[in-house]
N, C-alpha and C positions, 0 to 999 in steps of 0.2 A: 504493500500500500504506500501512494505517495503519503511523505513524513510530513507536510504542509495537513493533507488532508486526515490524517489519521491527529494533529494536534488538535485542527478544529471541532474533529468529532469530540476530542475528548471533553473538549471546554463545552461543547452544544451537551454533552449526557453532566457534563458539572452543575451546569445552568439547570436544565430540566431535573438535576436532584434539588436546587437551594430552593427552585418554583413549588415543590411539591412537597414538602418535608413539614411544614406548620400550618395550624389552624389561619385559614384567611380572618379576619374581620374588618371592620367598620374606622375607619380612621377619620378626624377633622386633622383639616391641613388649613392653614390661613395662609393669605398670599396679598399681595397688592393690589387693590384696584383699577391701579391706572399709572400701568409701566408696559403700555404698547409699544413692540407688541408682542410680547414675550408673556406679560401676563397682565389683564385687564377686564374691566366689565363689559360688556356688549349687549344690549336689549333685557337687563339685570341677568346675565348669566356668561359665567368664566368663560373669557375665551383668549387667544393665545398660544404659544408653543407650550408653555409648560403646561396649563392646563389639558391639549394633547396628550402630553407626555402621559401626564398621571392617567389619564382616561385607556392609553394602550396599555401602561404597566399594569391597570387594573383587569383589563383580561387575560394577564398571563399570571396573575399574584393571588387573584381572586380575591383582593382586598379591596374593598370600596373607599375611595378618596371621598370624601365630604369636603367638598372645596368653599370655604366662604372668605372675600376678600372685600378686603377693609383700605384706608390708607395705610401705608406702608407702619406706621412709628405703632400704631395700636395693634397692626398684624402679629407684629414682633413682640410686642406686649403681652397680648393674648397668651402668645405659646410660650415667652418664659414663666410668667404663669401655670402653665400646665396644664394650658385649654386644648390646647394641640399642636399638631407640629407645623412647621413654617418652611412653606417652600420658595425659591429666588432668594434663597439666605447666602450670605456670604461668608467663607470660613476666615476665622482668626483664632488668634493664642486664646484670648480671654473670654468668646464663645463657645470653645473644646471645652471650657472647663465645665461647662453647664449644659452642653447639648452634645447629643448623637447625630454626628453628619452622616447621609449618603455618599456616595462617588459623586464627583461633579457633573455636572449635565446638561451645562452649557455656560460659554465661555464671553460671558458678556463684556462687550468692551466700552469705558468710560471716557468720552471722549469731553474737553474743554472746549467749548463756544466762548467765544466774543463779539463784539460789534466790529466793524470794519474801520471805525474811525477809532477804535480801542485798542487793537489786535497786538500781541506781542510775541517775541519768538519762545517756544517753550519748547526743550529737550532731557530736561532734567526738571526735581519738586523745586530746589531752589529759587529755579525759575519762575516760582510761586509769591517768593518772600512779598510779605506787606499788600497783599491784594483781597480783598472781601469779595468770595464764589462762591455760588448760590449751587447747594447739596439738599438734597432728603431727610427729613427728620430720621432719625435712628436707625441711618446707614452707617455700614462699615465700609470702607472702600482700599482693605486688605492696612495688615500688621504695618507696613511702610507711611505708608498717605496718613493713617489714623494717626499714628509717631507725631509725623510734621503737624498736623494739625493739632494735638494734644501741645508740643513743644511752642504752639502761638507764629510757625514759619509762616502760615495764611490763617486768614478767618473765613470759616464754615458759616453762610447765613441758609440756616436749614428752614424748608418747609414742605409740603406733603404731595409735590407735583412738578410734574418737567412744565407745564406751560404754562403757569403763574410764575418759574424760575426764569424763562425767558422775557415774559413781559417784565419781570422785573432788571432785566437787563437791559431792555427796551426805552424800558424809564430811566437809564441811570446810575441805577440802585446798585449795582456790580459790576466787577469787572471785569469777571467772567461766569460760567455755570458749566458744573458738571452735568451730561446728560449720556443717559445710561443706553444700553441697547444697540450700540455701533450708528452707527451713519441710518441706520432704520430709524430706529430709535428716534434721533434727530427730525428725520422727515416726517413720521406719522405726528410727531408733537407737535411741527410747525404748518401740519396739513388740519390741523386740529380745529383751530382757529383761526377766525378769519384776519384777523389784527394780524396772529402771527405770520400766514400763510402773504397778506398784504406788506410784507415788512421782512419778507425772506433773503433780498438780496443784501440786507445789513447786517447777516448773520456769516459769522465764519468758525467753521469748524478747524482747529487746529491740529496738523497733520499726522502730529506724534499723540496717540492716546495717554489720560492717565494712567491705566493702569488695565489690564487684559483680567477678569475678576471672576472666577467659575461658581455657578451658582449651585447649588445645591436644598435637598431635601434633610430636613431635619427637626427632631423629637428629642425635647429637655432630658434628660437622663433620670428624671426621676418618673415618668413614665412609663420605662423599659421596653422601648421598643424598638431594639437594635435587630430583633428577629425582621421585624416588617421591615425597617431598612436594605437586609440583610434579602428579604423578597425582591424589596424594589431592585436591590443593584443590580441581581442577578437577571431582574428583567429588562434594566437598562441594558446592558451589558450582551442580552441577546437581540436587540433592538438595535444598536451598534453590527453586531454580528450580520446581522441578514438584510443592514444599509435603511431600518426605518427609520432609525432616530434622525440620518442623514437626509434622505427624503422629509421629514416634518421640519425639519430646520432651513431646508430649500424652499418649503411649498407657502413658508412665512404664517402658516397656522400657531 
């Protein structure tokens, strides 16, 4: 047997043991309302790649996702609580300490906006010092970035949405805004609105990302449910394997 072929079988019968081996149940997962388009509300009901996601792991885990999404800062509240687990989370030092991540599941990239009469060259955080950027309430934007901003190199003016972050750069008010979701991301928030959508060509996306930031699923550790993690990954992981995850992440669901 080719050795290529005989690895994959072995990972496809690994996978179909980790699918099969535990009691499925009922999980609440909290998530963000309005981080199109990865994950957001549509006609009141999740929709997005991640919400996708959860919806195929759930026919192969046979674990039901109870999706309910909030703004981001009470999503993440919810679940350190212990109301349930919180998907589009970001891993760091000091969230390992309290919660069970997944494998990553998508690799969201955070890019800095400016105005065109503002724009400055950015290649490094440094290149940040003494500037007031408009972030997400009770984001993490990885162990580095959080560092700088903790250490006062920039100021974080947080609040609950990418397109009140750009009208407020619109106004003024910053000197630049993190906005999440790659170059998508950017577009759907500024297709959003008409203000923003009328006011597009004063907007510039700078070249170099903050920061390439993998999102992940994740249950407070005192929960205990590293089994159902432990489902999902395996069901990522064949979803990867047989090119769906790749396909949902092209088809922009």
């Amino acid at each position: 047997m080719n050795i290529n072929l005989l690895r994959k079988t072995i990972v496809l019968l690994t996978l179909g043991t980790a699918l099969g081996t535990s009691q499925a149940e009922t999980l609440v997962v909290l998530g963000d309302h309005a981080y199109a388009p990865i994950i957001y509300t549509l006609n009141g009901k999740p929709a997005g790649l991640l919400p996708a996601i959860l919806e195929r792991a759930s026919a192969l885990t046979g674990d039901r996702y109870d999706l309910r999404l909030t703004p981001w800062k009470r999503a993440y509240e919810l679940a350190a609580r212990g109301e349930g687990g919180v998907v589009g989370v970001s891993f760091n030092q000091e969230r390992a300490k309290s919660f069970d991540f997944s494998r990553p599941i998508y690799d969201d990239d955070i890019h800095i906006v400016t105005l065109k009469t503002k724009t400055f060259p950015y290649a490094k955080l440094e290149d940040l010092k003494g500037k007031t950027i408009g972030g997400i309430s009770g984001a993490s934007y990885g162990d580095d970035v959080d560092k700088a901003i903790a250490g006062g190199l920039f100021v974080v003016d947080r609040d609950v949405g990418q397109a009140g972050r750009l009208r407020k750069l619109l106004a003024g008010r910053l000197d630049a805004a993190f906005i999440g979701n790659g170059l998508a991301g950017f577009e759907a928030t500024v297709t959003s609105q008409g203000e923003l959508s009328n006011n597009r060509a004063q907007f510039v996306v700078l070249p170099v990302p903050l920061a390439r930031d993998p999102l992940h699923l994740a249950f407070p550790k005192g929960m205990n449910k590293r089994e159902a993690l432990n489902r999902f990954d395996a069901a990522l992981e064949k979803m990867r394997q047989n090119g769906e995850l790749k396909k949902l992440a092209t088809s922009g669901k």
